[in-house]
N, C-alpha and C positions, 0 to 999 in steps of 0.2 A: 633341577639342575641350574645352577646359576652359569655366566658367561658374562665375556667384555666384547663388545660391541666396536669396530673400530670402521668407519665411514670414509669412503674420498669422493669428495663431492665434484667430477672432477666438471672440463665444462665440454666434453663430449661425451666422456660415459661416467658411471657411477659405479665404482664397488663396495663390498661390504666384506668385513674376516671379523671372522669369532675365537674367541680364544678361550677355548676348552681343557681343562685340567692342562693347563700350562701347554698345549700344542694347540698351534694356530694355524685355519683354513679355510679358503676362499668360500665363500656363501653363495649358494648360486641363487641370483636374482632375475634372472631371464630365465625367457623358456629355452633359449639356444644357446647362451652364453653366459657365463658365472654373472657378467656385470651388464645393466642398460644404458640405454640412450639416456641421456639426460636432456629428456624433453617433458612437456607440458601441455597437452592437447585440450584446448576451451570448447565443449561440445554446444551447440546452439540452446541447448537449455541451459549452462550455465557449468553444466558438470566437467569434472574434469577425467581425463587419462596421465597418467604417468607413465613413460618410459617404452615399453616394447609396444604395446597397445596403440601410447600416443604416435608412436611413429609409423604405424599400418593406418590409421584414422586420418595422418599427416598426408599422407602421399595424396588421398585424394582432396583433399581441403587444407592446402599449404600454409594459406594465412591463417586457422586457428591453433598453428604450433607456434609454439616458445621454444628457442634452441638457445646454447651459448650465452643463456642470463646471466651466466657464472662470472662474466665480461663486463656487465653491463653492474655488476655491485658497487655502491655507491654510487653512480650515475642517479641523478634527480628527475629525469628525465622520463615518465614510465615507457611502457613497452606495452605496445598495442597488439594485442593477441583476440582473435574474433570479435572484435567490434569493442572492447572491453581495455583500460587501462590496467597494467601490472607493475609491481615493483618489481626490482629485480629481487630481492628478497624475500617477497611472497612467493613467486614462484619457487624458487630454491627451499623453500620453508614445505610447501607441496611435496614435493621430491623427498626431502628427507622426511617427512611423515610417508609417505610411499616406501620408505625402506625400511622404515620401522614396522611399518604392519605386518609387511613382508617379511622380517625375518622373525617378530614375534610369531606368526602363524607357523612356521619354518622349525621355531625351536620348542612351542606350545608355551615359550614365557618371555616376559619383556627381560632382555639384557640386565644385570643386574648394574654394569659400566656402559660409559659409552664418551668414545673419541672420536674427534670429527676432524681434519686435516682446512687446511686453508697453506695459499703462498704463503713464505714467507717475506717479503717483501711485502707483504698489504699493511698498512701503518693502523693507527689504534682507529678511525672514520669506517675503514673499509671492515674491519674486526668488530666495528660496533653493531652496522649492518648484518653479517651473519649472528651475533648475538639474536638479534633482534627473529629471524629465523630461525632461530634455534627455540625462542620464546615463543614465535606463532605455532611451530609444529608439534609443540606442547610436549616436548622431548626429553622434558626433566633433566635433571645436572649433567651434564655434558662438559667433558674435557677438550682444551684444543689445545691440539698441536701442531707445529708447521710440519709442511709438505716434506722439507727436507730431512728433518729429523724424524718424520715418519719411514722414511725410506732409508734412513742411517742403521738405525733400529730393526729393520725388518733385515739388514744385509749382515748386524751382527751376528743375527740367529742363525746363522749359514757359514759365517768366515769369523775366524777370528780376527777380533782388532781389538788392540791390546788396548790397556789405561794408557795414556798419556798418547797415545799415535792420534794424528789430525787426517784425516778423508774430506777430499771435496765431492760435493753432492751435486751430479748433473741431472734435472730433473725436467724433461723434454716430452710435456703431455699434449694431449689433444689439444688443447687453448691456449697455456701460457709455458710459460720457461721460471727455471727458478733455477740460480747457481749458490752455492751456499758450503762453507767449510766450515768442519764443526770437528772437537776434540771429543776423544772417549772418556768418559769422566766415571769410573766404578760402573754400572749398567747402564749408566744413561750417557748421553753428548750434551756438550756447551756448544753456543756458537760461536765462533769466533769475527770478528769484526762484523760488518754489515753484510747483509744477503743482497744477492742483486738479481734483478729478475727483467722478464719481456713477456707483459702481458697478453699481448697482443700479439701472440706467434705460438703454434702447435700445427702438429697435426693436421688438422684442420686447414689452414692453410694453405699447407704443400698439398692439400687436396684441391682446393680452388685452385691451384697455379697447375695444373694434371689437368684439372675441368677447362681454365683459362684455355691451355694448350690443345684442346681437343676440337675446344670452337674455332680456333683459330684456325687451325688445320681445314676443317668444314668453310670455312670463310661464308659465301655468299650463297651458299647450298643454305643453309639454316635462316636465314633472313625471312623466309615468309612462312614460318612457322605462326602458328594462331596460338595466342596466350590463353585464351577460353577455351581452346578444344581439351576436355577432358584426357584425349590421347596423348596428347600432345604433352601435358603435366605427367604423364604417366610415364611417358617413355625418358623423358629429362631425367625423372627420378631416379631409372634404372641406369642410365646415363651416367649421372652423378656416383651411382655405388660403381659402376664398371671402372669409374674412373678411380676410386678407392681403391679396391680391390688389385688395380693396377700396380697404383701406386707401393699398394703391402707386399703385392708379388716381384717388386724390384729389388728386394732385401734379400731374394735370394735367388733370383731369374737376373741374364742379363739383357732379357728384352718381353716384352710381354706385345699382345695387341690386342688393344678398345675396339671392344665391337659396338655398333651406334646404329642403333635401329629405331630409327625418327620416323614420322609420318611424309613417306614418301622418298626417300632417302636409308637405303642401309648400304653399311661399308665399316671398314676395321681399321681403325690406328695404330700406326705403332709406334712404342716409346722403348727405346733405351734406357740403361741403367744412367749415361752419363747426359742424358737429357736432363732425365730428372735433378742429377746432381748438380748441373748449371741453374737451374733453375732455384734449387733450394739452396745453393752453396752462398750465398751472401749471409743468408738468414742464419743460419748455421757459424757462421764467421761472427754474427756480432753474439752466438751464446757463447763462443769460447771467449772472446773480449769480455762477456758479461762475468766469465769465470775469472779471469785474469784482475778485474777488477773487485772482483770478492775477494783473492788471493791479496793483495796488495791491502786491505784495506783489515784482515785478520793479521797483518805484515809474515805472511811467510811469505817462502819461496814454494818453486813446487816442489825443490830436492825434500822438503819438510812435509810431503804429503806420503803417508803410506800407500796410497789408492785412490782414485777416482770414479764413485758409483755411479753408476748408472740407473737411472730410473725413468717411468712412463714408459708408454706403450711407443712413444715415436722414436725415443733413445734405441732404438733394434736398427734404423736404419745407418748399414755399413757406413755411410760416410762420416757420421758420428762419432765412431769410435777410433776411425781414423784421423780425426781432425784431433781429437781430443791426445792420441797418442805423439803426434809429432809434436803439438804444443806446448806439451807437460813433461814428453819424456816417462810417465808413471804408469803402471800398471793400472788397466782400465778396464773394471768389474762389473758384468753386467749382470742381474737379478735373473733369476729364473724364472720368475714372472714379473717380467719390467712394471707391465701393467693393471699388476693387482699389487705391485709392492711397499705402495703408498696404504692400500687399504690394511694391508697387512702388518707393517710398522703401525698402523694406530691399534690396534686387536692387540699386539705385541705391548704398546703404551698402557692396557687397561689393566694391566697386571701392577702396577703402581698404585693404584687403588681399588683392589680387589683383597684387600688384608695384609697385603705383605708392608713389612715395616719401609717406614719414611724413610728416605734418604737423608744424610745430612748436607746441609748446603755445599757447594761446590766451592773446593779449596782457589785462592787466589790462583790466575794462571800470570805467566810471562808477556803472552798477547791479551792483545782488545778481546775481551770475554762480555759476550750479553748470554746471560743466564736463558736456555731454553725451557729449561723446569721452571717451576716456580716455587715456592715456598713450600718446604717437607711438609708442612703441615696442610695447605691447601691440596685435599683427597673429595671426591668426587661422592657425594653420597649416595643411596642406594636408590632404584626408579624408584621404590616400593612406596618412597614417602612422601605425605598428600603433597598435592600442587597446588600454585600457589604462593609458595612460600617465598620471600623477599631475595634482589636479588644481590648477590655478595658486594662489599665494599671490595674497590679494588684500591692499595696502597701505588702510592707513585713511586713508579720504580726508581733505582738510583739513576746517575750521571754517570755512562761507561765512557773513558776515553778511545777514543778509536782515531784511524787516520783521515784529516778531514772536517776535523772541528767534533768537537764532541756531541753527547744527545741522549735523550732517555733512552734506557735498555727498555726495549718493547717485549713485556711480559706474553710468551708465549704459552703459557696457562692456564687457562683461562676458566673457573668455576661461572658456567652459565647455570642458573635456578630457573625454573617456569616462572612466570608469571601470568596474570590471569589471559584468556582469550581476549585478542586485541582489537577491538572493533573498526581500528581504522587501519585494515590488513593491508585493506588496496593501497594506501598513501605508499606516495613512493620515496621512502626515506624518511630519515627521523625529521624531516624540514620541507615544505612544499617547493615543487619546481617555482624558479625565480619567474615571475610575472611576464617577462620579456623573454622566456626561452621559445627558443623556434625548434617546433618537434622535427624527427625524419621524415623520412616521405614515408605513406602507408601504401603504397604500390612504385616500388621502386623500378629503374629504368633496368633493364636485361641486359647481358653479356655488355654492359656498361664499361669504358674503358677503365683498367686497373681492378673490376670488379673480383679478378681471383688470385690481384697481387697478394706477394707474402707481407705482411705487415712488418716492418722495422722497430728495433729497440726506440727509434727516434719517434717515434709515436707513441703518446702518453693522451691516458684517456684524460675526461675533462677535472677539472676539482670539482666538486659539490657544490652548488651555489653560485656558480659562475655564468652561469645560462648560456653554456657552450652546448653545441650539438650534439648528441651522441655520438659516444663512437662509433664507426662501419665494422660491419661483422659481428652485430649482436644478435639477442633471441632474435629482435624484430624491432623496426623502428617503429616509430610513432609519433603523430601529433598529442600533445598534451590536451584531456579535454576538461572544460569545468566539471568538479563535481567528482573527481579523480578519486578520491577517496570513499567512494561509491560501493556496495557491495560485490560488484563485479569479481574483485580482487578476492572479497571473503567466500568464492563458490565453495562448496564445500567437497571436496576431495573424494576422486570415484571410491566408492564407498567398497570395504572388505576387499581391500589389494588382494588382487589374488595369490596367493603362495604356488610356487611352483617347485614339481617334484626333484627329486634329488635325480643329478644324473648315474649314468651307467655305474657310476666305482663309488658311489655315494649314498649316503639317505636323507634323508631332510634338507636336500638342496644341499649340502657341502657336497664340491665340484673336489676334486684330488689335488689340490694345492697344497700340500702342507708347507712349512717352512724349509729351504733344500740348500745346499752347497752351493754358492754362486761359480761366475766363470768369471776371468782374466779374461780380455781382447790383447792379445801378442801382438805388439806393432811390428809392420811389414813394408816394405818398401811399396809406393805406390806412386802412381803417375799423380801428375798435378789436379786436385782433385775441382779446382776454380776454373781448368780451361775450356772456353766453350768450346760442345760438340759443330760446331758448324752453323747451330740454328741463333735466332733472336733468343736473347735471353731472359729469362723472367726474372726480372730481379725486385728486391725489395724498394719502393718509391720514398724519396728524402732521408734515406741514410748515406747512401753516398752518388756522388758525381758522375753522370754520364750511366746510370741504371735505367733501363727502360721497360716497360710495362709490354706485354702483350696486344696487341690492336685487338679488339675482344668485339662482334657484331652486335648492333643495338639492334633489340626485338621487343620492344615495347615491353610490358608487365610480367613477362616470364619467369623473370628473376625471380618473382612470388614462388613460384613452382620449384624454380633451382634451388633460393637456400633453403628451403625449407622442407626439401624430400626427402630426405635424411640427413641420416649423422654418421658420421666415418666411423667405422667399430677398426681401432687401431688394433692388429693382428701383432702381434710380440713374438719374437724369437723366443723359443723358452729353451734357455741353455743348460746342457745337462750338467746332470749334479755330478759333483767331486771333492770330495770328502775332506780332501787331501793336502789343501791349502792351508799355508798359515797367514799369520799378519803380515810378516815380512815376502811372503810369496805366495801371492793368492796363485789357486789354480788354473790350467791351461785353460784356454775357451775349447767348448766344441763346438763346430761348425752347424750345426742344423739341433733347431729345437726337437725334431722327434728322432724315434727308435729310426736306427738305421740296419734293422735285418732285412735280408735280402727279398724282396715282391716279387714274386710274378706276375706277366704283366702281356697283353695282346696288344703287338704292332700293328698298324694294318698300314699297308702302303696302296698305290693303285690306285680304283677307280670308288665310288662311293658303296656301293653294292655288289655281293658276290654275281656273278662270277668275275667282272672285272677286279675287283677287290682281292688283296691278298694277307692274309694273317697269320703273325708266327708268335712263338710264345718264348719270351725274351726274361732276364733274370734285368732288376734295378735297385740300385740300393739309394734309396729315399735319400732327394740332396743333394747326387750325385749327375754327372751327364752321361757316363757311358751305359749303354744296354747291352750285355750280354746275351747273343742269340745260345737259344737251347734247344728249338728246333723251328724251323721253316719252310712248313711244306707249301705254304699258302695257303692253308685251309686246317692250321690249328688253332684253337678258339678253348674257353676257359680251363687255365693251370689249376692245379689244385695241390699245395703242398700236402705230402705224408707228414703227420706227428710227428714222425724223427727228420724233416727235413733232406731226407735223405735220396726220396723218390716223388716221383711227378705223374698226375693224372690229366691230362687232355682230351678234349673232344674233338675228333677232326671231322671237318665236316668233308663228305665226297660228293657231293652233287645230289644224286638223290639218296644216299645214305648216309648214314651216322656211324664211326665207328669211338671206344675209347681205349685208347693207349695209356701206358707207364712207361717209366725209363727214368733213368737216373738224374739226377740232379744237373748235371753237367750236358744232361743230352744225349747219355752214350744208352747201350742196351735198349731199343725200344723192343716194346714185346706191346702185341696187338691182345686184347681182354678181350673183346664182343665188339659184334655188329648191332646191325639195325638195331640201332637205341634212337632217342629224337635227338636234338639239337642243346638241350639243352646241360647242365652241369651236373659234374658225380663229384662224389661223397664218400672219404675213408673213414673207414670204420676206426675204433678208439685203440686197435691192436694193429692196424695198419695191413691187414689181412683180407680186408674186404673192401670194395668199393659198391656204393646204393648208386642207381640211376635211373630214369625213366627210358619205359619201352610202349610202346601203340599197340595195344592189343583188342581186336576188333574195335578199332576204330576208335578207342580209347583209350589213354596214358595210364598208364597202372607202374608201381614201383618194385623194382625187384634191388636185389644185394645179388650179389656174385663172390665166393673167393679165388683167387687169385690162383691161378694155376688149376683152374678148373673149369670145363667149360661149360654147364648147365645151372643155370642164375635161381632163385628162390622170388615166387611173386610175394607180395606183401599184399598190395590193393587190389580188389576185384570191382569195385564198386564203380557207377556211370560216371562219377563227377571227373571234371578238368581238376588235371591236379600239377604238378611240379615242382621242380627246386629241391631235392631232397638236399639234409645237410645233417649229419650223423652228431649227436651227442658227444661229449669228450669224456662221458663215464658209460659210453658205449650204448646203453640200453633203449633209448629214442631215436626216433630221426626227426627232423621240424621239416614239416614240406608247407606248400600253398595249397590250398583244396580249397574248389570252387562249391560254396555250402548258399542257397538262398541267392543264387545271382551275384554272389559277392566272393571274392578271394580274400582267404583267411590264414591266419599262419597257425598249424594245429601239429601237436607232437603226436606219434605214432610208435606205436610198442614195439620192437623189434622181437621180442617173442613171443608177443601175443598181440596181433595188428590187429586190434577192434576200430574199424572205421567210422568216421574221420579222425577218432583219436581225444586227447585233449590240447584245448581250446585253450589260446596263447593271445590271439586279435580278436577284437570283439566287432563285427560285422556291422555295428552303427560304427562305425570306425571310419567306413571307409577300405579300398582293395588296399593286402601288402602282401605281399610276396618276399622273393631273396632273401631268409633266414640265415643269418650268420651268428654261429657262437663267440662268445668271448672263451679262451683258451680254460678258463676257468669252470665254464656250462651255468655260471648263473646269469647270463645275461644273453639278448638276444636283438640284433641289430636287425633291420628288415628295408623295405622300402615302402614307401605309403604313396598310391596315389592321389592328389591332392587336385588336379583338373584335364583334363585335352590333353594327353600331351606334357604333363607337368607330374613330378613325384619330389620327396624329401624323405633325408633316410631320418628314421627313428628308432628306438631301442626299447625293450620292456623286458621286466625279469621273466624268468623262465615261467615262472606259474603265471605269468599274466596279469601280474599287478606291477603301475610306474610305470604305464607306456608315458614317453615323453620325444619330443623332437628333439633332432641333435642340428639338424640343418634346415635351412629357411631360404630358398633364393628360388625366382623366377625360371631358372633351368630345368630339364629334367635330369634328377638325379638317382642312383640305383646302383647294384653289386657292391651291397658294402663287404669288409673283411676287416677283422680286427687284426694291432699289431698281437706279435707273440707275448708282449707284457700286457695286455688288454685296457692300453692307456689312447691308444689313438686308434681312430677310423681311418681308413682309406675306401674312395666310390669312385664313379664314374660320374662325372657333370657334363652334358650338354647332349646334341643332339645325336642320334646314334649314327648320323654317322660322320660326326666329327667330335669323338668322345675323348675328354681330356681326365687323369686322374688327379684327383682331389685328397688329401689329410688332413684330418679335425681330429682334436684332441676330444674324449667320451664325453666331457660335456658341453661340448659344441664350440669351444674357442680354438681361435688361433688355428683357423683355417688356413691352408698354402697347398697350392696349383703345384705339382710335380711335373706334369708334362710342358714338353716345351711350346711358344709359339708355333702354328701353322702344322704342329706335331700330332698323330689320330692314336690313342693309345687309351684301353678297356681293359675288363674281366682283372681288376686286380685281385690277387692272392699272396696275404701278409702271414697267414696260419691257417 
């Protein structure tokens, strides 16, 4: 089976989309998430980690990660990663051989194309560098194309945009910024005038400036924290994600609270929606200047724009779309996966050289036109052919005029060939750092003032050869050492990248992205979105006047710990599809990336534990603020929708008994099913006629069914073992319960008309306990929860017959009761401690997680189907 291979190398995470018989879909490269960290982990022997791996290795040994090299390309400067000098393009060179392993093992054959994304705004130096990476990773002809017109491309497949209509490309990732207007030219886009970009601003950022803010708050509490105490790195780390996490939950919470659980010191922050916006609104102000300035310089106006996309995983935050609407006036489109939509306009790009005939060159236009194709005839040849081979002559491009003095059109096409393995990997750059350069610090000072300011467009990293400092906010600083080109750089890359299984709605790692209908942002009247909420504001340093930084506590060497405990996994709004749109009127937005069918859902108010504690079972429509009470005795505990949605099952707990009720949807008709049952959940049957539940019988839980209007139950299990959780089949004939087999709980199907005990076998007991069996509405998949330590679980999934168990979530919490939606595209659980339990949504293959409950809010036992 051949495929085009389409890469975004980005500088917090990495994805990858493949483009199969002309439909194109996200690649899952994580074990929880289609896309990884884009990190680099130097293990004390020399070897390395890539990506999910390097960031679990990271947490406890901060300084042998590499983050954010993506930043530091062309910088001469290397980057000191465990005692070892790096380029930044060896590192990235790593990485994308890491993706290549991984989706070769993924597909069982190397891509037969393959496109790799870069800014646009990086001039022919910074371009020659990734060449050069693209030649250590030994990656064979590799196409490139820019960030912007990857994500042009990826928006066409979804909306039309006609020949001759002009879109500007807002493109707001984890690390940099990239603004860029381009016309429809027959399948492909031109550019028009010059792209303008901010390196040095994503994502990332507005996460330091949320970290900034969090220290600040802590003031003189955090001060004698120890930088050597192993705990102490551990708990920042968590720190640092809560602070993420926050941050992603502001896009559609209007308040959230950081919990901080430091050594010797715990308490919860809270942050507002218009904190944060103070905070990032400068930063944010110079990308629309940076757009305005692309506009001007292709000489439209914006009346001359059909639309303005949206792209990156950071482009979801609301004040984005509003800033962009009052500025342009135009319909502002956002991607249904902002942040795979770069990887996916390049998947989309490899169909230009996958056989289909050449284009011919793009006809003279009216404005400044710099060609983003290159030449019909420069096509990408196939991996299959030896390496080695020489690498292409590139012709010097013409003299485009544009506003601003004219300049070579920078060939966006870039035919990279292998060339042999490069013995001087580690050199950092095609030129050795200038003799006089002075390295960074290799133990930099902590919560250091400005240390989580947002970086300004006024900040431009060094030129090449200048022996200026690194920039701040790279993988890692470093002193330069003699001998730099040392094999350190050449370690040889952890060997047999592992492949990871395809998620819930997938197989060979394709995650369910295909290409979808994007969404219109409707502009709306809004307060002033620059005025501060009352507090100091974080503003970006030497872009404008009278900006001030956060006062941030100096803690000695910590900061090792802070940047480098992770990496911010940007969480995207994924806006539903709509078919329905054209060029001239792209479709409405919808409000919330996921399914919005109604949940059931457990309140509890009161005291932490029954009997002080009170719980009712309330209806929620994901996204939304109001709950619907259905019933509240105080003591109803998990809903259980019927198949047709129509009626409701409950466990109500009485003190010392169990009893389980129905009643209608609305709460009206309760009618009482049985007593003394346990405590824990029932299970309707596939005709909506029966309900399974666990009953104590001498001393042991055994499973029985009941139907409905009848009062004498049918046992299933006679057998000693601890068992629970039944959860009925959706073609009726099993039921999936936990049965405790060999001291372990296991999730085993059970015949409903022939219960041979314990059934077959779904978890496999080196596994590890999992319990809470939940189907996908479908019956071929099956969500659970695994316990994973003390105290600690992750939900995970695996098909019915028990092959492709795979994680779908990964956090420090404990997590449990999953329930899939009724289109069996997203999870809904329970995260945190029981008993202050919040619900949680994840899409089946672990991305684009979002918190539904509110701050300070106790709410469990959700039921989506």
């Amino acid at each position: 089976m051949q495929y085009g291979l389409g890469v975004d190398l980005g500088t917090t995470q990495t994805a990858a989309a493949v483009r199969v018989d002309g439909q194109v879909e996200v690649l899952r490269l994580g074990g929880r998430r289609a896309e990884i960290p884009s990190l680099v982990f130097v293990k004390p022997d020399g070897g390395l980690l890539v990506g999910d791996a390097a960031e679990r290795r990271g947490l406890a040994e901060p300084a042998r990660l590499a983050r954010e090299f993506k930043r530091r390309i062309g910088d001469p400067v290397p980057i000191l990663v465990g005692g070892a000098p790096f380029s930044a393009h060896a590192l990235t060179a790593k990485l994308l051989r890491h993706v290549l392993d991984t989706v070769t093992q993924l597909q069982d054959a190397p891509p037969a194309t393959v496109t790799v994304t870069h800014p646009a705004n990086w001039g022919p130096y910074k371009r020659e560098q990734l060449d050069q990476a693209i030649r250590l990773a030994d990656a064979g002809p590799v196409l490139l194309r820019t960030e912007p017109e990857a994500a042009a491309l990826q928006h066409a497949t979804a909306r039309r945009i006609a020949p001759g209509e002009a879109v500007a490309v807002y493109d707001l990732g984890g690390g940099t910024f990239d603004a860029a207007v381009l016309r429809r030219d027959g399948d492909d886009f031109v550019l028009l005038g010059e792209p303008e970009g901010v390196e040095q601003l994503g994502g990332a950022d507005f996460d330091e400036a949320v970290f900034g803010h969090v220290i600040e708050v802590l003031g003189s509490k955090a001060e004698g924290l120890d930088p050597n105490d192993p705990e102490v790195v551990t708990a920042l780390a968590r720190l640092r994600r809560d602070c993420v996490e926050a941050k992603e939950a502001l896009s559609f919470d209007t308040e959230v609270m950081i919990p901080v659980a430091l050594p010797g010191l715990h308490t919860r922050i809270r942050l507002n929606r218009s904190e944060l916006e103070a905070m990032i609104a400068p930063s944010l102000e110079d990308t629309v200047a940076a757009m305005h300035r692309a506009l001007r310089s292709a000489q439209l106006a914006p009346a001359d724009l059909s639309a303005v996309l949206l792209a990156g995983g950071s482009s979801r935050i609301p004040l984005v779309a509003q800033l962009l609407s009052t500025a342009f006036e135009r319909p502002v489109v956002a991607d249904p996966h902002p942040e795979h939509s770069i990887a996916m306009g390049a998947a989309v790009a490899t169909a230009a050289t996958s056989g289909a005939a050449a284009r011919p060159a793009p006809p003279a236009s009216d404005g400044p036109v710099s060609p983003v194709r290159g030449p019909a005839d420069t096509l990408v040849e196939p991996l299959t052919q030896p390496h080695g081979t020489a690498h292409a002559a590139t012709a010097v491009p013409p003299v485009v005029p544009g506003v601003g003095g004219a300049r070579p059109a920078e060939e966006d096409t870039t035919l990279v060939t292998p060339g042999p393995a490069d013995a001087g990997a580690a050199q950092t750059g095609s030129s050795p750092a200038p003799a006089g350069a002075q390295g960074g610090e290799t133990t930099p000072v902590a919560f250091r003032r400005g240390t989580a300011t947002v970086p300004g467009s006024g900040e431009k990293a060094p030129e090449p050869g200048t022996g200026a400092a690194a920039p701040a906010g790279g993988a890692a600083t470093a002193t330069p050492a003699s001998g730099a080109a040392g094999g350190a750089a050449t370690a040889t890359p952890a060997s047999g990248a592992a492949g990871v299984g395809g998620g819930a709605l997938g197989r060979r790692g394709l995650s369910a992205h295909p290409s979808g209908p994007t969404a219109a942002w409707s502009p709306e009247a809004a307060p002033n979105p620059f005025a501060a909420p009352g507090t100091v504001v974080q503003t970006v340093p030497g872009g404008r006047s009278g900006r001030r930084t956060k006062l941030l506590i100096t803690a000695g060497a910590i900061v090792v710990a802070v940047l480098a405990a992770g990496t911010a996994t940007a969480i995207a709004l994924n806006r539903d599809k709509d078919s329905s749109g054209t060029g001239q009127n792209p479709p409405a937005v919808s409000a919330q990336p996921f399914p919005t069918d109604a949940m059931l859902i457990r309140v509890d108010t009161g005291g932490d534990l029954p009997p002080s504690r009170k719980s009712g079972v309330y209806q929620l429509t994901p996204g939304g603020d109001a709950r619907t009470k259905v019933v509240d005795t105080g003591s109803d505990v998990l809903p259980e929708w019927s198949h047709d949605r129509k009626r409701i099952a409950i466990t109500r707990n009485l003190g010392d008994t169990n009893e389980i009720w129905v009643m209608n949807a609305d709460g009206s008709d309760q009618q009482k099913v049985i007593g003394n049952v346990t405590g824990g959940r029932t299970s309707w049957s596939a005709d909506d006629k029966k309900l399974a539940f666990i009953r104590v019988v001498d001393k042991v839980p055994q499973m029985f069914v009941i139907t409905l209007g009848e009062s004498k139950p049918r046992q299933l299990t006679r057998s000693s073992a601890a068992k629970d959780d039944p959860a009925w089949s959706p073609d009726g004939k099993s039921i999936a319960y936990w049965v405790d087999v060999d001291g372990v709980r296991q999730i085993y199907l059970l015949s409903v008309d022939d219960p041979q005990e314990p059934g077959q076998a779904v978890t496999s007991g080196d596994d590890g306990p999992a319990v809470d069996p939940a189907w996908t509405p479908d019956g071929k998949t099956i969500a659970y929860t695994k316990q994973t330590g003390p105290g600690v679980s992750d939900i995970w999934a695996v098909d019915a017959d028990g092959t492709d168990a795979h994680q779908v979530t990964n956090d420090p919490a404990r997590e449990m009761d999953p329930t899939w939606a009724p289109d069996g595209t997203w999870l809904a659980f329970t995260r945190g401690e029981l008993n202050k339990p919040r619900i949680t949504v994840v899409k089946a293959d672990g991305s684009q997680e979002q918190t539904l409950t509110p701050a300070d809010a106790r709410e469990g036992h959700p039921c989506w189907s």
